[in-house]
N, CA, C and O atoms as CSV, one atom per row, in Angstrom:
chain,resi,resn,atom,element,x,y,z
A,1,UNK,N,N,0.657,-38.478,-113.748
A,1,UNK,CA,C,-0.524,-38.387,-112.916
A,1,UNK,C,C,-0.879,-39.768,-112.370
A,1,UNK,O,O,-0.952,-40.762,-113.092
A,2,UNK,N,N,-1.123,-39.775,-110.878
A,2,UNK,CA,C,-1.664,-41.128,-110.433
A,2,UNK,C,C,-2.913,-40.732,-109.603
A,2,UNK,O,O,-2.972,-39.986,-108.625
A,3,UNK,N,N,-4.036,-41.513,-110.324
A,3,UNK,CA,C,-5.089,-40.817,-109.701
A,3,UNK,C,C,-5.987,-39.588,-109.592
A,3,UNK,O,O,-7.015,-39.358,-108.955
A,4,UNK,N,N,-5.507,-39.135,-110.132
A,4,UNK,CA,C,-5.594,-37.428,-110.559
A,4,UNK,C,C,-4.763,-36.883,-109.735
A,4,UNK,O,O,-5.171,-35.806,-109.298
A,5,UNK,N,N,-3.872,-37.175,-109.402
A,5,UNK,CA,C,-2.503,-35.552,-109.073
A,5,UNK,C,C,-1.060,-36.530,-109.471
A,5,UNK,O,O,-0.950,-37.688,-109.873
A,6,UNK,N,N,-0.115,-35.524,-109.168
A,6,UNK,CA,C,0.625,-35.376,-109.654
A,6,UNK,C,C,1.418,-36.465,-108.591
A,6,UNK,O,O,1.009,-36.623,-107.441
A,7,UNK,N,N,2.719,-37.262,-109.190
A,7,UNK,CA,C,3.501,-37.634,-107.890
A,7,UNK,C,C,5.208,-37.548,-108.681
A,7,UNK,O,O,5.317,-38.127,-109.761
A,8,UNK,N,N,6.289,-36.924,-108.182
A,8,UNK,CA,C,7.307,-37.145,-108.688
A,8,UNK,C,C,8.582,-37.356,-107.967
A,8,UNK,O,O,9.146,-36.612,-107.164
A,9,UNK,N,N,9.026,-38.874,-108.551
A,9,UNK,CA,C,10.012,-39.829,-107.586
A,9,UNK,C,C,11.405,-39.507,-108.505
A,9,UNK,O,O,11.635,-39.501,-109.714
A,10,UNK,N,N,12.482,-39.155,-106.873
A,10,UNK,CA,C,13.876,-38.572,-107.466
A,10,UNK,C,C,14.402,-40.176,-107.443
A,10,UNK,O,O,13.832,-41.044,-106.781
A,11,UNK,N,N,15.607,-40.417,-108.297
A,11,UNK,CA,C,15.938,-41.873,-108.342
A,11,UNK,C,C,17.815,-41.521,-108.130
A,11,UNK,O,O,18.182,-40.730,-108.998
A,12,UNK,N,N,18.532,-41.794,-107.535
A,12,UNK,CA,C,19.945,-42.342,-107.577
A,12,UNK,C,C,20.668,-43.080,-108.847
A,12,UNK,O,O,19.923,-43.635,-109.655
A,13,UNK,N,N,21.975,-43.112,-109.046
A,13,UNK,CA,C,22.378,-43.674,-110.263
A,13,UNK,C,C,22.149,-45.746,-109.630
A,13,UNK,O,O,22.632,-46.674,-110.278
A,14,UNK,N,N,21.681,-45.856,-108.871
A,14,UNK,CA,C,21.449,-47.311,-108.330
A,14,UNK,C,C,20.016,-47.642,-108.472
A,14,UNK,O,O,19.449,-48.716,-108.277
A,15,UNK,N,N,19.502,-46.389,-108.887
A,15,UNK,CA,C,17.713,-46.246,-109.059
A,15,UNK,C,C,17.135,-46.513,-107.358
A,15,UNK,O,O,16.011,-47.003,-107.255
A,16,UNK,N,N,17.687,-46.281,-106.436
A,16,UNK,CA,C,17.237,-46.297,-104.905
A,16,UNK,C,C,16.437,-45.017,-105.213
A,16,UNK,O,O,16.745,-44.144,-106.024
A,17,UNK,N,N,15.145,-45.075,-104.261
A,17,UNK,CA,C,14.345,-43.493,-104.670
A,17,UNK,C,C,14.935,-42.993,-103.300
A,17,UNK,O,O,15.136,-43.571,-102.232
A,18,UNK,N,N,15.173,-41.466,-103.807
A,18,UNK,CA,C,16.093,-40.824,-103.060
A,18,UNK,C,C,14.308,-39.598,-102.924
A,18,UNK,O,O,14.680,-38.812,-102.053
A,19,UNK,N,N,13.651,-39.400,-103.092
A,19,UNK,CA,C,12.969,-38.465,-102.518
A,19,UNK,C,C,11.400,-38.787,-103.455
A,19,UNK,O,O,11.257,-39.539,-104.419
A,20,UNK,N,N,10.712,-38.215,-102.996
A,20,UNK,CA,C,9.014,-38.237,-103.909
A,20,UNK,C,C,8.439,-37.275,-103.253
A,20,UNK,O,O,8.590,-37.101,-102.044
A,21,UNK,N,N,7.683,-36.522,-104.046
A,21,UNK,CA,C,6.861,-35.555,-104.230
A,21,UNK,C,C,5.572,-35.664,-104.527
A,21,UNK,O,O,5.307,-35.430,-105.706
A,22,UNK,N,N,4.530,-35.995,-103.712
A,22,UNK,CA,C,3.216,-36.280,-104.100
A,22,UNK,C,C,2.046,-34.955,-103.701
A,22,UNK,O,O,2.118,-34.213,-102.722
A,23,UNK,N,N,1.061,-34.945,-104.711
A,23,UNK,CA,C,0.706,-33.613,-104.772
A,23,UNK,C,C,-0.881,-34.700,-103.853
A,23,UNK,O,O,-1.078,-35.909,-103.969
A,24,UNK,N,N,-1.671,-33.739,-103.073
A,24,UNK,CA,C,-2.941,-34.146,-102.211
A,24,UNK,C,C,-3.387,-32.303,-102.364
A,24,UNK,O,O,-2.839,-31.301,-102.824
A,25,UNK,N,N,-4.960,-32.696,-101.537
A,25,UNK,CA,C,-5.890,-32.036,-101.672
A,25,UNK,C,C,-5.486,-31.294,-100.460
A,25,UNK,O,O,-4.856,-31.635,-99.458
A,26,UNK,N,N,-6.071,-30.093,-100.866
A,26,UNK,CA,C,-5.776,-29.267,-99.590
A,26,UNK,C,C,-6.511,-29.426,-98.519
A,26,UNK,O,O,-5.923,-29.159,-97.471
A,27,UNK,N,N,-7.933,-29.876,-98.400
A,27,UNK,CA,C,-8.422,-29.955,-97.799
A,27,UNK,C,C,-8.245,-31.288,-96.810
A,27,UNK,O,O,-8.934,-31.419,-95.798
A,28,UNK,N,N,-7.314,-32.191,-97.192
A,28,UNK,CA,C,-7.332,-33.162,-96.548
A,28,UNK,C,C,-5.870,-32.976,-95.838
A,28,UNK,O,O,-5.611,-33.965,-95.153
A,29,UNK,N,N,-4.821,-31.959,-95.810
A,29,UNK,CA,C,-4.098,-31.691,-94.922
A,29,UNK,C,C,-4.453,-31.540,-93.280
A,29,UNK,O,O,-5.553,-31.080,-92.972
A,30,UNK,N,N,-3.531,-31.925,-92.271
A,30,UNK,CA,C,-3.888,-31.504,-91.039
A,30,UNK,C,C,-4.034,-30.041,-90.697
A,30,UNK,O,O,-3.673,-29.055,-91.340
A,31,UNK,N,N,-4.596,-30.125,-89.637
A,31,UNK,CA,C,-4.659,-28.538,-89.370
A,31,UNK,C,C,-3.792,-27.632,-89.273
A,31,UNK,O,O,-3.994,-26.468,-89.618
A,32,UNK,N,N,-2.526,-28.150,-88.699
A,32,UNK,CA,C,-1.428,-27.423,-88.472
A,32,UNK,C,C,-0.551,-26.971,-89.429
A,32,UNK,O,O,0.135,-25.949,-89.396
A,33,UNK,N,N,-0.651,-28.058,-90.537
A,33,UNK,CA,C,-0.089,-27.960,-91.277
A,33,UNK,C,C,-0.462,-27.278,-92.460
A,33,UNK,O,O,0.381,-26.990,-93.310
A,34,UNK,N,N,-1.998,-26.919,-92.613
A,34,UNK,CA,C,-2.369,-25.989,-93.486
A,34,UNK,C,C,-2.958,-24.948,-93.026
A,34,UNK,O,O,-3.887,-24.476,-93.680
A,35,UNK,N,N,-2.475,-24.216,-91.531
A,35,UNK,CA,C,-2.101,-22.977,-90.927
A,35,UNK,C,C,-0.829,-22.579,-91.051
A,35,UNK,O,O,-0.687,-21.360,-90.961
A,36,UNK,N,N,0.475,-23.420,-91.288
A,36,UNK,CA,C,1.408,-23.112,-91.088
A,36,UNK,C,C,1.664,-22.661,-92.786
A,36,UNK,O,O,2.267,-21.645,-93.130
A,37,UNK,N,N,0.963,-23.825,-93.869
A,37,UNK,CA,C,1.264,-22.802,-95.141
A,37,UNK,C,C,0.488,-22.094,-95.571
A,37,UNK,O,O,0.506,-21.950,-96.793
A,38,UNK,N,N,-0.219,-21.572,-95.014
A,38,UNK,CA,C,-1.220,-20.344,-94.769
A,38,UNK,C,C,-0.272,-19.263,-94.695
A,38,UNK,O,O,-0.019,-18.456,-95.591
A,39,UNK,N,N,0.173,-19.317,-93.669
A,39,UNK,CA,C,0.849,-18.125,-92.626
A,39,UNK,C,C,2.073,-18.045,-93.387
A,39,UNK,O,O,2.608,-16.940,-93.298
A,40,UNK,N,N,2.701,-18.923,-94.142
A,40,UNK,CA,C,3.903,-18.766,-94.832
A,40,UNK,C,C,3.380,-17.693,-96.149
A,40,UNK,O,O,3.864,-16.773,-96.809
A,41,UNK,N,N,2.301,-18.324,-96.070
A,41,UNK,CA,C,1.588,-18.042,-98.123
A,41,UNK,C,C,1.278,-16.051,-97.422
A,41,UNK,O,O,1.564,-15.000,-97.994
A,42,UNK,N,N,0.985,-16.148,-96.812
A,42,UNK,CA,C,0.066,-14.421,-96.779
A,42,UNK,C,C,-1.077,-14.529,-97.014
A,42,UNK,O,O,-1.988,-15.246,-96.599
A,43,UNK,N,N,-0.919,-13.333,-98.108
A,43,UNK,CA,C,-2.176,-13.474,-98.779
A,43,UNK,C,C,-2.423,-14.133,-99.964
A,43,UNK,O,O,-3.280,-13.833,-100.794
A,44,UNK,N,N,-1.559,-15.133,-100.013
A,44,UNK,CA,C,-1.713,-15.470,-101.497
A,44,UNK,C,C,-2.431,-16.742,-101.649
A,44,UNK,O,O,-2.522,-17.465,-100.656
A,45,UNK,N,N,-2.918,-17.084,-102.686
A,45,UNK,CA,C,-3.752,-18.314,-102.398
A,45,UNK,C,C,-2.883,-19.677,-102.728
A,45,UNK,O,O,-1.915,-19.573,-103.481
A,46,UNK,N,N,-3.395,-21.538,-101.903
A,46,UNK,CA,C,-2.325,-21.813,-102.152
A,46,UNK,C,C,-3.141,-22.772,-103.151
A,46,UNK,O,O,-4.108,-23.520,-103.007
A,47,UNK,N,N,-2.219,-22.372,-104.353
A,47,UNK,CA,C,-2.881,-23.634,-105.523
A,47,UNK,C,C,-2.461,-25.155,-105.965
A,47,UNK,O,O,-3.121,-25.812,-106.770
A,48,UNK,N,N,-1.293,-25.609,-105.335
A,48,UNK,CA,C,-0.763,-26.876,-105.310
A,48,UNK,C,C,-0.119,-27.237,-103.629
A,48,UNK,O,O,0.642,-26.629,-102.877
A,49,UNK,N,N,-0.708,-28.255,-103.558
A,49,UNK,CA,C,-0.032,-28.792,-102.337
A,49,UNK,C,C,0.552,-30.336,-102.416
A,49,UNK,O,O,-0.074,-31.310,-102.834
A,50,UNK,N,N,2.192,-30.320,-101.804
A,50,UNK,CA,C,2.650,-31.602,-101.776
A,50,UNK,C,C,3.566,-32.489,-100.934
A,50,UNK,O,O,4.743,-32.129,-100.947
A,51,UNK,N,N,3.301,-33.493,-100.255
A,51,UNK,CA,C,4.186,-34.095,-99.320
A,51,UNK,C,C,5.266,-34.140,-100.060
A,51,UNK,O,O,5.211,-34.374,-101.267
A,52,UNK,N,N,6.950,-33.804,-99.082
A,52,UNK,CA,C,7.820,-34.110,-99.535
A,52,UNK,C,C,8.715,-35.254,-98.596
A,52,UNK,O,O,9.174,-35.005,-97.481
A,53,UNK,N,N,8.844,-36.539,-99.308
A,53,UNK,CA,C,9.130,-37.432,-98.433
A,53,UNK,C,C,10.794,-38.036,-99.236
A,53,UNK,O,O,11.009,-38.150,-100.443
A,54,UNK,N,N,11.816,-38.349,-98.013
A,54,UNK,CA,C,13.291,-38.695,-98.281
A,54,UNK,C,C,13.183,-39.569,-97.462
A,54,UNK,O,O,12.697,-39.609,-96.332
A,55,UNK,N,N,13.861,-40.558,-98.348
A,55,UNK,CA,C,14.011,-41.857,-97.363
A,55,UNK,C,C,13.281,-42.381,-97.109
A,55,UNK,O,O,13.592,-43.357,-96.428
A,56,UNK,N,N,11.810,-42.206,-97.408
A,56,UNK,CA,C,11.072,-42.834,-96.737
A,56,UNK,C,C,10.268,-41.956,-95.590
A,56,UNK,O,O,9.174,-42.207,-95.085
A,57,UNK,N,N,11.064,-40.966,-95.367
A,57,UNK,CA,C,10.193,-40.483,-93.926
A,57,UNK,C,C,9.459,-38.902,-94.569
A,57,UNK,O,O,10.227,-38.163,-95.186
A,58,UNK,N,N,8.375,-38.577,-94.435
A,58,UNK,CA,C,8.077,-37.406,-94.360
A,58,UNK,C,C,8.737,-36.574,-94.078
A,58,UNK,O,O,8.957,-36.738,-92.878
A,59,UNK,N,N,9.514,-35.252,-94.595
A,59,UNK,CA,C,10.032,-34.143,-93.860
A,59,UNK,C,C,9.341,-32.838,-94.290
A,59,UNK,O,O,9.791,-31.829,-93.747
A,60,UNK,N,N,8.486,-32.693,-95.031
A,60,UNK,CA,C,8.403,-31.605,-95.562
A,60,UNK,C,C,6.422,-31.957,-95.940
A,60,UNK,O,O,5.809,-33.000,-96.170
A,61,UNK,N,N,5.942,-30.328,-95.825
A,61,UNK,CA,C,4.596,-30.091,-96.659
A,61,UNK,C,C,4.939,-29.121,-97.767
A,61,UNK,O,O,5.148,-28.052,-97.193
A,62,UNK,N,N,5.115,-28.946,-99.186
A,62,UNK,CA,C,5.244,-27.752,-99.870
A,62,UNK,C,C,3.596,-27.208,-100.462
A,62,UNK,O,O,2.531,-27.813,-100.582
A,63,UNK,N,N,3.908,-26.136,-100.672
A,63,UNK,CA,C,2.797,-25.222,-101.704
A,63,UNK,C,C,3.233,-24.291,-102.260
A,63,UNK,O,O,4.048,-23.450,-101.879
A,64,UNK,N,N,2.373,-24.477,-103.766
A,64,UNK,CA,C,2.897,-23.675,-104.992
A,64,UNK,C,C,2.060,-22.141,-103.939
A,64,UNK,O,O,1.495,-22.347,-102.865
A,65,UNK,N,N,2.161,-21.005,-104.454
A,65,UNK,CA,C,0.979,-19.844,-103.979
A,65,UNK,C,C,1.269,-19.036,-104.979
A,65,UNK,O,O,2.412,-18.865,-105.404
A,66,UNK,N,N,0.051,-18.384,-105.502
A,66,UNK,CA,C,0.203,-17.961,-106.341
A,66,UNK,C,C,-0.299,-15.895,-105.708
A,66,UNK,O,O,-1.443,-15.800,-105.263
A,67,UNK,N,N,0.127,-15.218,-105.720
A,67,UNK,CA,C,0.544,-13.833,-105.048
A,67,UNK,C,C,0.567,-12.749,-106.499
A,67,UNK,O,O,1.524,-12.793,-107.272
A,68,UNK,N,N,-0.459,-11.925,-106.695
A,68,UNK,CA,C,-0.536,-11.135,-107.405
A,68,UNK,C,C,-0.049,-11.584,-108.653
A,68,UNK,O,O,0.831,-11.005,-109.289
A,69,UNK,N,N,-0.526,-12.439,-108.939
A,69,UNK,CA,C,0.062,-13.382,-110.434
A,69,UNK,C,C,1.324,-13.491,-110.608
A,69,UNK,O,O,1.668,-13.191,-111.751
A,70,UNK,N,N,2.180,-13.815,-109.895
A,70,UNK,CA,C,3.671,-14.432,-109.245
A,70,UNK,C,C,2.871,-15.469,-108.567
A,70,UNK,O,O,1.800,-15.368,-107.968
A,71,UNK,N,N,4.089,-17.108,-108.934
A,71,UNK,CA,C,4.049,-17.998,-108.404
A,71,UNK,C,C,5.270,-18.110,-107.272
A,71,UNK,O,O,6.270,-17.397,-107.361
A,72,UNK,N,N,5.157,-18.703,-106.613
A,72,UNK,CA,C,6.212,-18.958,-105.318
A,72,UNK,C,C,5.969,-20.289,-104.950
A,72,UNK,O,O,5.177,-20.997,-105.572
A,73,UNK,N,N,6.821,-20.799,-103.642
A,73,UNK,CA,C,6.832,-21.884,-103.403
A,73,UNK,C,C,7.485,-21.698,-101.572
A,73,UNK,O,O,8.511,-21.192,-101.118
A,74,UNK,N,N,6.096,-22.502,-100.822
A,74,UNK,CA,C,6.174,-22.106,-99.305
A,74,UNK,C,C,6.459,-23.808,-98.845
A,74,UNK,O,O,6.366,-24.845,-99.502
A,75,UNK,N,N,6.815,-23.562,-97.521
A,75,UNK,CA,C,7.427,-25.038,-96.957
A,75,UNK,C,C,7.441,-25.116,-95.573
A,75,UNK,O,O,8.231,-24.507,-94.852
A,76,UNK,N,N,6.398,-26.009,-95.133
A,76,UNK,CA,C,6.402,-26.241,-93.548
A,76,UNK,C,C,7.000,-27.732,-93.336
A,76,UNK,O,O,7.069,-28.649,-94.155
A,77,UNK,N,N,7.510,-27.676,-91.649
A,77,UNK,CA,C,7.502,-28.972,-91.426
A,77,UNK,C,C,6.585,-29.944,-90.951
A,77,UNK,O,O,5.821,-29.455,-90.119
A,78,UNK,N,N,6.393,-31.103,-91.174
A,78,UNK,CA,C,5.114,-32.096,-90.944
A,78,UNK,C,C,4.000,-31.277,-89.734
A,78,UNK,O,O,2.812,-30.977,-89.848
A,79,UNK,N,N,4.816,-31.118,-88.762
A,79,UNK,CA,C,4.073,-30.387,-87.568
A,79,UNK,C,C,3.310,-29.086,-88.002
A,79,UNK,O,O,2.134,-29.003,-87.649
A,80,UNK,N,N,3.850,-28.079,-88.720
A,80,UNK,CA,C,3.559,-26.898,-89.294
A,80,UNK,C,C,3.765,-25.706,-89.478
A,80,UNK,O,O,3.261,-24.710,-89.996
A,81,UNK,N,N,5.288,-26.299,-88.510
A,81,UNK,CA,C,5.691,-25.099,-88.166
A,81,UNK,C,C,7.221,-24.842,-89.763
A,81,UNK,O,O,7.746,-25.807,-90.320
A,82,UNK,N,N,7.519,-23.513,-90.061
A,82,UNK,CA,C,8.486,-23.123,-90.866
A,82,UNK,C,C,9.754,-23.532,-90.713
A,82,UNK,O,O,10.473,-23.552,-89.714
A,83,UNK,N,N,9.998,-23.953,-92.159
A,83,UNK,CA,C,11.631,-24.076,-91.991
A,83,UNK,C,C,12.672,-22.812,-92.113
A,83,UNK,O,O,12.184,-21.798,-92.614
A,84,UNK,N,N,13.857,-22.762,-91.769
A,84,UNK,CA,C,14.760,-21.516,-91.790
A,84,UNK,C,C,15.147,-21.970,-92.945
A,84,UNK,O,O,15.734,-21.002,-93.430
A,85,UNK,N,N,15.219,-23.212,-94.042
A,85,UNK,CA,C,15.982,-23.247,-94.907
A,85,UNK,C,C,14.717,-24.535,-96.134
A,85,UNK,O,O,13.969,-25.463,-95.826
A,86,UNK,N,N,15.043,-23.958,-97.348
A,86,UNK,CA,C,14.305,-25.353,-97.720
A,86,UNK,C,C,14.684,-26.469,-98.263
A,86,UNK,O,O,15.553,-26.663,-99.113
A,87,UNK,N,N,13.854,-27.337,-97.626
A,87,UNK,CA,C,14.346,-28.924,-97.532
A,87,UNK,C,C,14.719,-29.611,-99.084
A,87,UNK,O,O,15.097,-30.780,-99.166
């Protein structure tokens, strides 16, 4: 935990960080981007949200959703719109 959420950094056998996962508030997402995991989620509500950044660059927003007490896991791109595959 940093701060109160969660952040988790992938490392290489050179320890280069190869990806990080930082969890933020939902409410402080852009608009697009928390319409787009809206619209991914349904009806389900979304209870974790987290930038997924490689390299350095942003590619990804994920959210846990939790759907008739089944958890899942939805994925837009920065803009908000869906990926065909996940990142």
């Amino acid at each position: 935990m940093v701060n109160g959420h969660s952040k988790d950094i992938l490392m290489d056998a050179d320890c280069a960080v190869v990806e990080v996962e930082e969890q933020l508030a939902t409410e402080s997402l852009p608009p697009a981007v928390s319409a787009g995991l809206q619209a991914q989620a349904s009806n389900g509500k979304l209870v974790k949200v987290e930038t997924l950044t490689k390299k350095g660059k942003l590619v990804a927003y994920e959210a846990q959703v939790l759907t008739k007490g089944k958890k899942l896991e939805v994925q837009v791109r920065p803009n908000g719109e869906p990926f065909g595959h996940e990142e």
